[in-house]
Steps between C-alpha positions, in 0.01 A plus 500: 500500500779716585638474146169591360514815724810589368402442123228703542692801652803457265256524191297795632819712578624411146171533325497882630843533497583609859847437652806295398291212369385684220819448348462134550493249228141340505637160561632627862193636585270193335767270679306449864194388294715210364580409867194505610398255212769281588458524874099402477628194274728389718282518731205327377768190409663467793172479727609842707184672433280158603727418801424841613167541419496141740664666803294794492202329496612256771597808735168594453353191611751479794360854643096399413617188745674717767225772537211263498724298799551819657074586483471155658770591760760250425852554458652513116685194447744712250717818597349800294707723279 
């Protein structure tokens, strides 16, 4: 996402000109779009953005657990973080 960010800023300050990046070539400034291409198929191949999407969603489950133990008034089995 970062990268995106950074594309988007990159273009707008060369689109209007403004700054030193307006005497960029385009491929510099069209260059973080790349990466971000490459990053999100990486990615997607390796599993990163499923594993993650799987701890996230197990965190959440861990903290429905823990407050519905604490609204019974039993201790959390797991530390919170």
């Amino acid at each position: 996402m970062y990268l995106l960010v950074i594309g988007v800023v990159l273009t707008l300050l060369k689109y209007l000109e403004i700054g030193f990046v307006a005497n960029w070539s385009w491929w510099w400034v069209l260059a973080p779009y790349a990466g971000a291409a490459l990053w999100w198929a990486w990615a997607d191949t390796t599993g990163y953005t499923k594993r993650k999407a799987a701890e996230k969603m197990e965190q959440r489950k861990q903290l429905r657990i823990d407050k519905q133990r604490e609204s019974l008034g039993l201790r959390s089995k797991t530390p919170r973080r």
